[in-house]
One Martini backbone bead per residue (centre of mass of N, CA, C, O) as a GRO file, in nm:
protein
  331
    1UNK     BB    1   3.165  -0.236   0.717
    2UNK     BB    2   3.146  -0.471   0.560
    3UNK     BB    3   2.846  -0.564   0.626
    4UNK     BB    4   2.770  -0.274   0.483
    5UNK     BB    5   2.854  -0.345   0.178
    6UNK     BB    6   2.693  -0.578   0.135
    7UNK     BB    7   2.420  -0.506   0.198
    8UNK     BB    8   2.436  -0.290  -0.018
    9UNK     BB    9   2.524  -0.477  -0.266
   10UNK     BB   10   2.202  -0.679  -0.219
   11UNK     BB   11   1.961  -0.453  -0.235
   12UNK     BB   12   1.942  -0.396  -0.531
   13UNK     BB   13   1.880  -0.695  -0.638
   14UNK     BB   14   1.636  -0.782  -0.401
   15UNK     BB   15   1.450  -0.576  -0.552
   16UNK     BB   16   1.513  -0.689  -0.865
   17UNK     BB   17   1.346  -0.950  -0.825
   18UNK     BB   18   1.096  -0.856  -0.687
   19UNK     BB   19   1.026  -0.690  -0.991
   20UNK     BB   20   1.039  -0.959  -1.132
   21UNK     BB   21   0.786  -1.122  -0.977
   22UNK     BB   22   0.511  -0.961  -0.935
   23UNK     BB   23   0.370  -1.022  -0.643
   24UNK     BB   24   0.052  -0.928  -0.797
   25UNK     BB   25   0.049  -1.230  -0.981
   26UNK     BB   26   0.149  -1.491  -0.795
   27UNK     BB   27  -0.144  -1.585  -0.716
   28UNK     BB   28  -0.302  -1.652  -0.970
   29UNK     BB   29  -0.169  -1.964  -1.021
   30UNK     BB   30  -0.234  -2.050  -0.834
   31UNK     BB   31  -0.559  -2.084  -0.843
   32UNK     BB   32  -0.557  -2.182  -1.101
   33UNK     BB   33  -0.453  -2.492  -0.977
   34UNK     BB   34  -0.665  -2.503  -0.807
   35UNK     BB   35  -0.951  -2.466  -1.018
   36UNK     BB   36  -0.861  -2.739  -1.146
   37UNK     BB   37  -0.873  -2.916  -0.946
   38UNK     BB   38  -1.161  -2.885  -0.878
   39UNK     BB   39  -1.270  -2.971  -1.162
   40UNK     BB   40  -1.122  -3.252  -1.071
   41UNK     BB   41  -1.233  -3.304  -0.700
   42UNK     BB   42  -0.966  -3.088  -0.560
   43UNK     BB   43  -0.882  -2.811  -0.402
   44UNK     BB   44  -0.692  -2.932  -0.147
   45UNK     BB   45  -0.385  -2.865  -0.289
   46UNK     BB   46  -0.082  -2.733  -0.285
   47UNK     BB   47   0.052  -2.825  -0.491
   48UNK     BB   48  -0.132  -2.661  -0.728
   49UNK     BB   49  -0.039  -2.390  -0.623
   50UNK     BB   50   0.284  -2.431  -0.674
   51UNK     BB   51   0.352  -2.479  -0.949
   52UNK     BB   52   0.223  -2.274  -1.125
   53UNK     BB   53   0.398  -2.067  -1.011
   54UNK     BB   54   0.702  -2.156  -1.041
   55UNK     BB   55   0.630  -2.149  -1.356
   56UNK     BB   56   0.563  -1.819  -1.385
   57UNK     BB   57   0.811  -1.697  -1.248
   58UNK     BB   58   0.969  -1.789  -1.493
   59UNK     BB   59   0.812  -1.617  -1.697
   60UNK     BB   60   0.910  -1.351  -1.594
   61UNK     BB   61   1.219  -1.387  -1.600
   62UNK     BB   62   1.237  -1.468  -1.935
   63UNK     BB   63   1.074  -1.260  -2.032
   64UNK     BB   64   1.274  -1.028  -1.942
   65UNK     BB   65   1.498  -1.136  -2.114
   66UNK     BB   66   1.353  -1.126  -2.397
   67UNK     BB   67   1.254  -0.813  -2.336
   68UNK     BB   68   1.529  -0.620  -2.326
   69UNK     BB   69   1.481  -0.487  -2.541
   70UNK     BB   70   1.196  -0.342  -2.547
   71UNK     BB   71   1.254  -0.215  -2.268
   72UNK     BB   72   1.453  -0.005  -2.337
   73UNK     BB   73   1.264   0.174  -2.483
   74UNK     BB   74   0.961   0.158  -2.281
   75UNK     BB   75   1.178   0.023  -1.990
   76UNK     BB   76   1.417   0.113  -1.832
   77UNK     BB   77   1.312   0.076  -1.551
   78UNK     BB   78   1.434  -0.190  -1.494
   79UNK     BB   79   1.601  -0.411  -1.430
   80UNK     BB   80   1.781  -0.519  -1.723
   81UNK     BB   81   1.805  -0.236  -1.823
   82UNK     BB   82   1.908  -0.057  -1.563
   83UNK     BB   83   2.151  -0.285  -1.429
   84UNK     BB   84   2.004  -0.454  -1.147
   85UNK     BB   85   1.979  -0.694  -1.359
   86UNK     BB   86   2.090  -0.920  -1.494
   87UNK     BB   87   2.060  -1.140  -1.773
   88UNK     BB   88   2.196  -1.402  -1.639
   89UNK     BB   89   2.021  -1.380  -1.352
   90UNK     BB   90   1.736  -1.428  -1.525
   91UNK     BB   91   1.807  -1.709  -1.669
   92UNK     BB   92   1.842  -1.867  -1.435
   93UNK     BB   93   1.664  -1.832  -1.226
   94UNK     BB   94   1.426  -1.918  -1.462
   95UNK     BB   95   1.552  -2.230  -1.475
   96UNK     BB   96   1.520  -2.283  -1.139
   97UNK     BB   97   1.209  -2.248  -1.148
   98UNK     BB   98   1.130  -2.475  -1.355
   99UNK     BB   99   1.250  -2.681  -1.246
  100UNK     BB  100   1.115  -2.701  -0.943
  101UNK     BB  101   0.841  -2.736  -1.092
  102UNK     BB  102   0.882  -3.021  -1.259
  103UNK     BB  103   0.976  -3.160  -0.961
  104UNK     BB  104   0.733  -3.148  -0.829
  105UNK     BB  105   0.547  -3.247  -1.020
  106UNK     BB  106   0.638  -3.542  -1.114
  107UNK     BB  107   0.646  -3.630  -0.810
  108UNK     BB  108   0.309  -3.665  -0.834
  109UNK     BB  109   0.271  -3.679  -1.201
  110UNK     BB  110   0.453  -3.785  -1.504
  111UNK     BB  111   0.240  -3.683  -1.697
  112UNK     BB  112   0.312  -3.361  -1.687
  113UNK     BB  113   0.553  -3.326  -1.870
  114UNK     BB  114   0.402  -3.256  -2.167
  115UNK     BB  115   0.267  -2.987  -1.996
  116UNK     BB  116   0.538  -2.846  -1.937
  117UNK     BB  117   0.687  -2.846  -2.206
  118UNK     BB  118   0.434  -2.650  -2.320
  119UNK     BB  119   0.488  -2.434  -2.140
  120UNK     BB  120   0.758  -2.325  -2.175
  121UNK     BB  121   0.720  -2.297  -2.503
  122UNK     BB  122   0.490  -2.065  -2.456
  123UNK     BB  123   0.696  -1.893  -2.324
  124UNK     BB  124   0.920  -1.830  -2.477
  125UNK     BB  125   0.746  -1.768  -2.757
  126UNK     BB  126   0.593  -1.544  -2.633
  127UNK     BB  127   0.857  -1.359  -2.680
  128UNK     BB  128   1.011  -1.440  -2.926
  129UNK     BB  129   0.743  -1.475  -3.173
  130UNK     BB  130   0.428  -1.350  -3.057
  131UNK     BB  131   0.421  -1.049  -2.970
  132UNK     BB  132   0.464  -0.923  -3.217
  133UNK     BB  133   0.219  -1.048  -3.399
  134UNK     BB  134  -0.019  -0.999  -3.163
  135UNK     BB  135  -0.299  -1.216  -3.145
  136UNK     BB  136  -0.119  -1.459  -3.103
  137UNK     BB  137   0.025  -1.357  -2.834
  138UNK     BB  138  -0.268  -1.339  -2.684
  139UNK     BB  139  -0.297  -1.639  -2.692
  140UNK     BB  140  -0.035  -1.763  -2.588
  141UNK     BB  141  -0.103  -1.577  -2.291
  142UNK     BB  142  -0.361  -1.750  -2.237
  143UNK     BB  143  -0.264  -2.084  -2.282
  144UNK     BB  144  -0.084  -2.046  -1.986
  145UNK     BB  145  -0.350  -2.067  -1.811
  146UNK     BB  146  -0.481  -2.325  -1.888
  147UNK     BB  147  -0.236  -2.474  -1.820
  148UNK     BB  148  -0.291  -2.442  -1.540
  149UNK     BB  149  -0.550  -2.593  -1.502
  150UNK     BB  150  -0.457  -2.874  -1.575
  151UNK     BB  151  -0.220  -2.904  -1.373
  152UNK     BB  152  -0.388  -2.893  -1.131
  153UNK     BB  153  -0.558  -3.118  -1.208
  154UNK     BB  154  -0.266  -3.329  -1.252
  155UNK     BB  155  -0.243  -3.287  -0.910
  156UNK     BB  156  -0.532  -3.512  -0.855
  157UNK     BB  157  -0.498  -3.645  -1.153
  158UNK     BB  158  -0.388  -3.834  -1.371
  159UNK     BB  159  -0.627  -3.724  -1.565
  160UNK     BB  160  -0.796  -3.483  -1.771
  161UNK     BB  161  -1.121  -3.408  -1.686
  162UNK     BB  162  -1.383  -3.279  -1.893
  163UNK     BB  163  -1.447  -3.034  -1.682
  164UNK     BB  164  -1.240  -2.877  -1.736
  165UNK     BB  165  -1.221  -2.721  -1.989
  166UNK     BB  166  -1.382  -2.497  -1.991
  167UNK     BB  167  -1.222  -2.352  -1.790
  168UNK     BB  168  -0.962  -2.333  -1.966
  169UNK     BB  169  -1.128  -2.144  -2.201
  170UNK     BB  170  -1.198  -1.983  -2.046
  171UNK     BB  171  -0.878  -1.879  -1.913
  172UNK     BB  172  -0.804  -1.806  -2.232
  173UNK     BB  173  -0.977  -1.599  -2.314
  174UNK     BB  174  -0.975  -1.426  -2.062
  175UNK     BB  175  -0.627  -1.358  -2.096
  176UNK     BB  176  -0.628  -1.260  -2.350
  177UNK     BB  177  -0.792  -1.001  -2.270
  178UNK     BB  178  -0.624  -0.897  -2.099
  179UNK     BB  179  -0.353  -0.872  -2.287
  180UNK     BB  180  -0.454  -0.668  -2.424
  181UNK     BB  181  -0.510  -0.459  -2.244
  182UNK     BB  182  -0.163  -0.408  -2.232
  183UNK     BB  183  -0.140  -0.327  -2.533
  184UNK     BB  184  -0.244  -0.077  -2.476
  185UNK     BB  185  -0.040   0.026  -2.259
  186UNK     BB  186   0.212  -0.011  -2.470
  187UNK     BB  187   0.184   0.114  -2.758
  188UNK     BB  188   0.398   0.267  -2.802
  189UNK     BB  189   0.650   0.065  -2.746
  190UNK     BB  190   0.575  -0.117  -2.964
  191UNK     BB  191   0.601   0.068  -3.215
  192UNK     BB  192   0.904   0.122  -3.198
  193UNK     BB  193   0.980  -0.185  -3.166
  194UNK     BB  194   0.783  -0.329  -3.389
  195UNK     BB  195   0.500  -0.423  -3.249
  196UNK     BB  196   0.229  -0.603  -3.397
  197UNK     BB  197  -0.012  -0.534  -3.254
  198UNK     BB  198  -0.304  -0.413  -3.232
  199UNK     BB  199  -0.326  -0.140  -3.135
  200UNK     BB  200  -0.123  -0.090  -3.401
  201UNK     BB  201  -0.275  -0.212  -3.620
  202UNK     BB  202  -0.630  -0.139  -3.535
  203UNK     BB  203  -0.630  -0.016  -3.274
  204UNK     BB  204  -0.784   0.080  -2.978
  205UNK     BB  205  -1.079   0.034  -3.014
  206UNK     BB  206  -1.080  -0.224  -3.105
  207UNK     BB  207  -0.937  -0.372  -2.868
  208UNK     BB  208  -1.100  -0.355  -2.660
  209UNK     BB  209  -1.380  -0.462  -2.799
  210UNK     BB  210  -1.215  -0.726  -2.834
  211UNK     BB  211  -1.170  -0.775  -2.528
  212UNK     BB  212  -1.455  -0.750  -2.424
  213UNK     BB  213  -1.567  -0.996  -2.569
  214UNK     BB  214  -1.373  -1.211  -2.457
  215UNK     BB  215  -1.442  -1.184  -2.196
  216UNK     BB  216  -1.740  -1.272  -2.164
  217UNK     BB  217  -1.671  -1.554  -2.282
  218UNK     BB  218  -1.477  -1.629  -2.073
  219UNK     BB  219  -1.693  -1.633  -1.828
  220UNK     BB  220  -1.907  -1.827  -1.990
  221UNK     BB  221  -1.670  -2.056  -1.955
  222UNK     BB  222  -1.673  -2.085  -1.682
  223UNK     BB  223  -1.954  -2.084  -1.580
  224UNK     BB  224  -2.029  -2.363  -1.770
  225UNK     BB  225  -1.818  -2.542  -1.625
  226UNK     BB  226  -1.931  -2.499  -1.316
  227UNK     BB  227  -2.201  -2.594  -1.380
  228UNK     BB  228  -2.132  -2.869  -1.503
  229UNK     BB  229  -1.936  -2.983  -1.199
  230UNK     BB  230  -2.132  -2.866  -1.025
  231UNK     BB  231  -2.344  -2.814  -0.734
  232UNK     BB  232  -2.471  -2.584  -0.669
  233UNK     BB  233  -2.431  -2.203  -0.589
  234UNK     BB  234  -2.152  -2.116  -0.459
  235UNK     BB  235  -2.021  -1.975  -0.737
  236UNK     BB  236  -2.237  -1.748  -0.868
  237UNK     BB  237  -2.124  -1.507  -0.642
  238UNK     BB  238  -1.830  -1.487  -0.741
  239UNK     BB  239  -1.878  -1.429  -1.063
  240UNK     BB  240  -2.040  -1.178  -1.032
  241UNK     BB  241  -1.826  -1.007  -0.906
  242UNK     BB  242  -1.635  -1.047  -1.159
  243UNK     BB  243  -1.813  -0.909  -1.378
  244UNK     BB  244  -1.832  -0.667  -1.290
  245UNK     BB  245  -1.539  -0.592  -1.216
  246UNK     BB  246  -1.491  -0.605  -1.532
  247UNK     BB  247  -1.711  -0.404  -1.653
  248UNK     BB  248  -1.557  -0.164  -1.444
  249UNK     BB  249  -1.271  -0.186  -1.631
  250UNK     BB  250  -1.397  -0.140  -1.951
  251UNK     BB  251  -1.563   0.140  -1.938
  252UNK     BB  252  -1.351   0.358  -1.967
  253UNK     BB  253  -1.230   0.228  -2.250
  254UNK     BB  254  -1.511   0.272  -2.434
  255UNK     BB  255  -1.515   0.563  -2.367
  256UNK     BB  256  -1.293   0.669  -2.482
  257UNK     BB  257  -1.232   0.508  -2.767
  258UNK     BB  258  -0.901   0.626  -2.968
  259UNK     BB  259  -0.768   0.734  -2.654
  260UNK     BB  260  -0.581   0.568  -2.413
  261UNK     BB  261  -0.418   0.597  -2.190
  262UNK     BB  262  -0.190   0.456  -2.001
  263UNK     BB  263  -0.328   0.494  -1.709
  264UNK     BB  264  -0.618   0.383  -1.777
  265UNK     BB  265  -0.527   0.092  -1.868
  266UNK     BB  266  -0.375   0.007  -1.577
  267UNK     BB  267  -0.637   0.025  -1.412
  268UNK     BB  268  -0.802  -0.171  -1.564
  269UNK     BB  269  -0.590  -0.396  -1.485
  270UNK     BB  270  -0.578  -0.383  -1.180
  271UNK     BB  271  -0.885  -0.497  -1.191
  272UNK     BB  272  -0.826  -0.745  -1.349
  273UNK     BB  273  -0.637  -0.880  -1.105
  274UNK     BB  274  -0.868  -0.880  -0.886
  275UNK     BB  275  -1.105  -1.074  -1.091
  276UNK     BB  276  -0.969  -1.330  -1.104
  277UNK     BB  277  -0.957  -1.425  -0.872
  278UNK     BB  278  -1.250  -1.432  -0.778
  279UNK     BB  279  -1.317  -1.617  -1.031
  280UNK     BB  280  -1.089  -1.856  -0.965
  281UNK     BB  281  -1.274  -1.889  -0.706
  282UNK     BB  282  -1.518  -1.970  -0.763
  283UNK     BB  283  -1.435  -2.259  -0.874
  284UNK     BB  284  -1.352  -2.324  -0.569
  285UNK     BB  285  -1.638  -2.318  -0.439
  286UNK     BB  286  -1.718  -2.531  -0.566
  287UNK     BB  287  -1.554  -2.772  -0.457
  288UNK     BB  288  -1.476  -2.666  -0.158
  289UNK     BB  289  -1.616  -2.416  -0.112
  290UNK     BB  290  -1.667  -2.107   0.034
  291UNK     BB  291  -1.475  -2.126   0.283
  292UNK     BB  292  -1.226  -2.192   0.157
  293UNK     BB  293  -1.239  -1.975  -0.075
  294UNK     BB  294  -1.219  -1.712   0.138
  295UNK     BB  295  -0.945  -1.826   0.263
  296UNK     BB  296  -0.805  -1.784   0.000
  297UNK     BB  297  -0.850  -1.486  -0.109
  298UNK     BB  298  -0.867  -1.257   0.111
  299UNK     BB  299  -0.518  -1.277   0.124
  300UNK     BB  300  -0.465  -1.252  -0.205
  301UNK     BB  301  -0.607  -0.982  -0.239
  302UNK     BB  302  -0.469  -0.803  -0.050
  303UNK     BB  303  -0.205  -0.860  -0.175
  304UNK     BB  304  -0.214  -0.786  -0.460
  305UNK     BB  305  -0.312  -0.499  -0.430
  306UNK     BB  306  -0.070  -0.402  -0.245
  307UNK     BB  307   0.153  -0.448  -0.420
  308UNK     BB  308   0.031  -0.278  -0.656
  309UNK     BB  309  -0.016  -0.010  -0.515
  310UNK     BB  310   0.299   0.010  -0.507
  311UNK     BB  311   0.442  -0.117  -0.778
  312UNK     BB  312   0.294  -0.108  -1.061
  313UNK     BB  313   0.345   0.181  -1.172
  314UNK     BB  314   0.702   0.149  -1.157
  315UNK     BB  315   0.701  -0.046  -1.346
  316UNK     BB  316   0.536   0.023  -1.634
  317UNK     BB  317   0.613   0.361  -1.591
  318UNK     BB  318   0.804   0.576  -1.667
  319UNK     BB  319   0.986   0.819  -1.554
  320UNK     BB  320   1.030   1.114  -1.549
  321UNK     BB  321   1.231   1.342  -1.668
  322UNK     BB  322   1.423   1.520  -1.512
  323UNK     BB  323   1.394   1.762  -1.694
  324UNK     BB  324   1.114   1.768  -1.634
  325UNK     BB  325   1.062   1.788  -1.383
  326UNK     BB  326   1.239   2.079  -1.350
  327UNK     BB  327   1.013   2.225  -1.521
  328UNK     BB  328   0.792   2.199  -1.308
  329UNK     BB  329   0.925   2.337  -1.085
  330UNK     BB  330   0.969   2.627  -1.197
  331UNK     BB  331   0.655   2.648  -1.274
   0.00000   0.00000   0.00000
């Protein structure tokens, strides 16, 4: 009986845990991590894709620690405001993968520890003062992005090679554009909230066109990193592939206008979970060959859709009001 209650009283922490993992996510910097490798000479390298994952899972931990008065507004249901994930089981957790991933880069390459303290500050950064503040809030939730492709590149090299410079600023404009996308999909919760995002600054279509915009000059500095740095087309054809699945992703946004419901925001932005991945690995193919890129892609295109389809819907939109359930039911 003891043993049933202890398990009982594990398993809603252990679900909330992993609910704030977001398991749809974290093969994305393990990818950036290899794709620097890559364009700094060697994209088969562990450590390069277990560090910055276990960096970004921290900023996940923190960012919820630091978001939890945000959520209580327009995302009640998730761990740390529905109260299944302490605020201090979240900030130590995030604390204790920030140290796990700093001693790991350290042991590797001790140079990278000024790039690793410069990320730490722009994960707290950007949920404590640039979030609320709109475009600037985009710009430093790409440039941690970037900051993991260098990471990567420089857990193979002692100093990042300037092969690397274009394909860092190609995925720092590339995910300031997914995360405007983001704030199209929270527009309520942020105006409640009092955060001057894009659009709730200047609208909902302005911030698409101008996410649309930053998205495709994203492609063309990864794209012409890659070009730069690799010999042959091996990486061309996963390119292609990501750049379609990109415009595929804004098309019903830029079709809505200026009412995006919050729902076809999140499909947008879900179909863009799937295509950085893919764009990703088009930079490990340029490096370690198209076999190499498909052996590690297809296994966590695979992973991060499955999560996403189960997980991400329940995690990003509360669920509807009991009360409003029960008269739907009623009708």
């Amino acid at each position: 009986m003891t043993r049933l209650t202890t398990a009982g009283r594990w398993r809603p922490a252990a679900v909330a845990h992993m609910q704030t993992w977001r398991p749809y996510t974290l093969c994305y910097p393990a990818l950036l991590g290899l794709a620097g490798a890559a364009a700094a000479g060697d994209a088969v390298a562990p450590a390069a894709a277990l560090v910055p994952a276990l960096g970004w899972l921290s900023g996940h931990y923190l960012g919820d620690y630091f978001d939890r008065g945000l959520d209580a507004i327009g995302k009640p249901h998730r761990p740390i405001p529905s109260g299944r994930l302490s605020a201090e089981a979240a900030l130590y957790s995030g604390i204790a993968c920030a140290l796990a991933s700093a001693l790991l880069a350290v042991l590797v390459n001790w140079r990278i520890l000024p790039v690793f303290v410069l990320a730490m500050l722009g994960i707290v950064g950007y949920s404590k003062v640039f979030k609320k503040r709109g475009a600037s809030g985009n710009v430093v939730r790409g440039a941690l992005s970037a900051v993991a492709v260098v990471i990567g590149a420089m857990l193979v090299v002692p100093s990042p090679t300037w092969s690397v410079v274009p394909v860092a600023l190609g995925f720092l404009v590339h995910d300031t554009a997914s995360n405007l996308v983001g704030t199209v999909r929270d527009v309520d919760g942020d105006r409640a909230g009092g955060y001057r995002s894009v659009p709730v600054r200047h609208g909902v279509r302005h911030a698409v066109r101008l996410a649309f915009g930053l998205y495709l000059v994203g492609v063309l500095f990864v794209t012409s990193g890659a070009l730069t740095a690799f010999h042959g087309s091996a990486h061309l054809a996963l390119t292609a592939v990501a750049a379609v699945a990109g415009v595929a992703a804004f098309a019903p946004l830029l079709r809505a206008g200026s009412v995006v419901s919050r729902q076809a925001a999140l499909r947008a932005h879900e179909v863009l979970v799937g295509e950085r991945l893919v764009l990703a690995a088009a930079v490990i193919a340029g490096g370690a060959g198209p076999a190499f890129a498909l052996a590690v892609l297809i296994p966590v295109l695979v992973l991060s859709l499955t999560a996403q389809a189960v997980m991400r819907a329940r995690h990003e939109i509360p669920p509807a009001p009991a009360l409003l359930r029960r008269k739907d039911t009623v009708a």
